[in-house]
N, C-alpha and C positions, 0 to 999 in steps of 0.2 A: 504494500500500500504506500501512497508518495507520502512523505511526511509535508509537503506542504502542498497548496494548490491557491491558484488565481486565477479561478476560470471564469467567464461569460458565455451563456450561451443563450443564444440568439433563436426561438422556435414557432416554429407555423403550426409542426405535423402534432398531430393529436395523440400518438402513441411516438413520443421519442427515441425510448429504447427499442423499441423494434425497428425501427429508420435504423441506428445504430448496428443494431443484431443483424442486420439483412442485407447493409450496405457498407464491408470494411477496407472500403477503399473512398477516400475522400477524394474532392479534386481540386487536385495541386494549381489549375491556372488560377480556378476561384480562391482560392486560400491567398496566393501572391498578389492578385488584384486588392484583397480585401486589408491585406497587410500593408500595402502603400498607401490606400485610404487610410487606415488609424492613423498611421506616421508620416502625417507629410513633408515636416522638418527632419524627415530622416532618409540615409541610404540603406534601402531594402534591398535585402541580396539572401535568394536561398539556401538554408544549408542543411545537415542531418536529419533528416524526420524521424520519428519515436513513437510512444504511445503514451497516454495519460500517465502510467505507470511511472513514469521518467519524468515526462517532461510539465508535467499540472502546474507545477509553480515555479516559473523557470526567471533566471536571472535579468537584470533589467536592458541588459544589450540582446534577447534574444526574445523569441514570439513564435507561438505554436499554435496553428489552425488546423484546423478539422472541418471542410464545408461536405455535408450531408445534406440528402434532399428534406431540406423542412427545418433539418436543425444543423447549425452550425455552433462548434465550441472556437475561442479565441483564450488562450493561455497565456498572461503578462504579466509583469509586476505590476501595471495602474491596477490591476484589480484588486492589490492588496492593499485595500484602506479601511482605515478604522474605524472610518464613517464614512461607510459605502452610500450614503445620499450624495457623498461630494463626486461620486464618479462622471468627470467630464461628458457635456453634453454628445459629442464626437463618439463616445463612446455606448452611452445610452440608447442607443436605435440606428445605427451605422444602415441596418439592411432593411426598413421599415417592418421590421417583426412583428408578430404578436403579441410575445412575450421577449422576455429579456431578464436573466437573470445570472446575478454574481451569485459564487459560491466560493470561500475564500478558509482557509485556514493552515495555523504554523503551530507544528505537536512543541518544537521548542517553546514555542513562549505561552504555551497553550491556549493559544486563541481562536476563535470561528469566528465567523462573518455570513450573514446571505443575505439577499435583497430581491424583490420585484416588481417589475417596470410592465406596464400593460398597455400598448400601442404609444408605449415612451410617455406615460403618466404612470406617476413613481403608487406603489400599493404597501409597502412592507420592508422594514429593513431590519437588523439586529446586529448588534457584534459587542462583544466582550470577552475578557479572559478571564479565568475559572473565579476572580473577586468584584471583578470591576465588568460594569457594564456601559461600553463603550457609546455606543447608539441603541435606542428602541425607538424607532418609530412607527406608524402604520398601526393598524388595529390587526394584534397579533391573528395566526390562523388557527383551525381548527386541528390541522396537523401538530401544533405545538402543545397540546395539552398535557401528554404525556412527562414531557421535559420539565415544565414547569411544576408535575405534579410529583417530581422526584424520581422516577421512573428509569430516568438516564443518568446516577449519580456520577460523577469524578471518579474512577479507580486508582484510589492509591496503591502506592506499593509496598511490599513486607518494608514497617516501620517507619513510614509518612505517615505525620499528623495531619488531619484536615486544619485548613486555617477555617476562623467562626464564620465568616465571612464567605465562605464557599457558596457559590450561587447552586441551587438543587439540580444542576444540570452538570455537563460537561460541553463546554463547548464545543471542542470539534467533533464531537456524536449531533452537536445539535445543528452544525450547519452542514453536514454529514445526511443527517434528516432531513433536512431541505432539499438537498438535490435526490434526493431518494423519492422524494415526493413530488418534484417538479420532473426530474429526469428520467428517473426509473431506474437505476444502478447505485451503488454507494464507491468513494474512494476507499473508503475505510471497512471493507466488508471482512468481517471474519466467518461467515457460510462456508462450508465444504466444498459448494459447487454454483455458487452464482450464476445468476442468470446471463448477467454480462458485469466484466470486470473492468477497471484503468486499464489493463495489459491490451484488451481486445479493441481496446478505439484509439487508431492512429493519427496521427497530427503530422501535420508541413511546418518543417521546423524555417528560419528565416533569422537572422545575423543584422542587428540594427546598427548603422552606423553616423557618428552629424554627419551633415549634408556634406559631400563633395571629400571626403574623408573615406569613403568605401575602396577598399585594396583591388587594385586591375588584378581582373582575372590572369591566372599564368595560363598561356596555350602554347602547345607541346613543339618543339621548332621543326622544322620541314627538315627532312634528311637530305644530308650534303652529298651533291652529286662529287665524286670525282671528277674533273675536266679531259687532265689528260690521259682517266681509263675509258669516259666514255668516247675520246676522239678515240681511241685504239681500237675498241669494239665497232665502229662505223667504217672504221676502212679496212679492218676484217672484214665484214661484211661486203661493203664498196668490189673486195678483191676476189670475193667468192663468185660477186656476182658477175663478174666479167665473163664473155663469152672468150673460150678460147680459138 
């Protein structure tokens, strides 16, 4: 499972995870188009693609798309914020979607994050780590009831004390739950046999560089002809062909 994740994803189709399950090849021209839209102050240049498994929350020079028919995921560092209401408008509805949703979380510092955006009017946001509640806003959902009702505790480890102040949830189970319930998969799945996993859904990975700063491609040099073997070989030939 990734230990962190900064993902948006962007959805039309009514069952995500089967778009997903059904279709695991994304397409790479759509992914590179769509990655020069978010970054326009930057030089976009493709590079390794992965799978969620890897690349969910990837460093802030790099960006991981996924374009599926209906739903497309986008993988960055802007999505890691602590108040996922401030996520740039550019970001908020790039493909005129449906829906639009962050899903965000780091096991180091143990925080979650999710939010939802419905034809790019904002419905729902949260993020906090295991003491502190960073944002709530929106009128929470019905999916959430569990978490709040203690259901989802923190697991400590042999001889961790809880602090008092521990929120009745764990964060990253709870934004965890969010995408399980908007997406249809978890990052964090400890199942035997998942329906669909990070590992199964591929990403176009892409190398962000400032503008005009992006590395000339190396293209492989032309093989040097010899001159004077190939004069040798032509009047070889020239002498063959002579009539006697």
């Amino acid at each position: 499972m990734p230990s962190t994740a900064s993902s948006l994803w962007y959805v039309d189709a009514p069952d995500p995870v089967s778009v997903l399950r059904e279709h695991p090849d994304p397409d790479p021209a759509a992914a590179f188009a769509l990655a020069k839209q978010l970054n326009p102050d930057r030089d976009v240049v493709p590079a390794a693609s992965g799978t969620l498994k890897v690349w969910a929350g990837p460093d802030p020079g790099s960006m991981y798309i996924g374009c599926y028919p209906g739903v497309t995921v986008v993988c960055g560092a802007q999505a890691a914020l602590g108040h996922p209401t401030r996520l740039p408008e550019l970001l908020v509805r790039p493909l005129a979607s449906e829906h639009t949703y962050l899903i965000s979380y780091d096991v180091r510092h143990g925080w979650g994050a999710f939010a939802h955006w419905e034809r790019g009017e904002f419905r729902r946001s949260f993020s906090s780590t295991r003491v502190d509640i960073l944002e709530d806003e929106g009128l929470p959902l019905v999916w959430e009831r569990p978490y709040w009702a203690g259901e989802h505790p923190v697991r400590l480890h042999p001889g961790e004390f809880p602090d008092p102040q521990t929120l009745p949830f764990d964060p990253l189970d709870f934004a965890d739950g969010a995408n399980a319930e908007w997406l249809g998969f978890r990052y964090r799945t400890k199942e035997p046999e998942p329906e669909l996993t990070p590992a199964d859904i591929e990403v176009c990975g892409f190398s962000l560089f400032p503008k005009g700063q992006a590395p000339i491609p190396i293209r492989p040099e032309e093989p040097k002809t010899d001159e004077h073997a190939a004069n040798r070989w032509f009047n070889w030939l020239r002498g063959h062909d002579r009539v006697g």
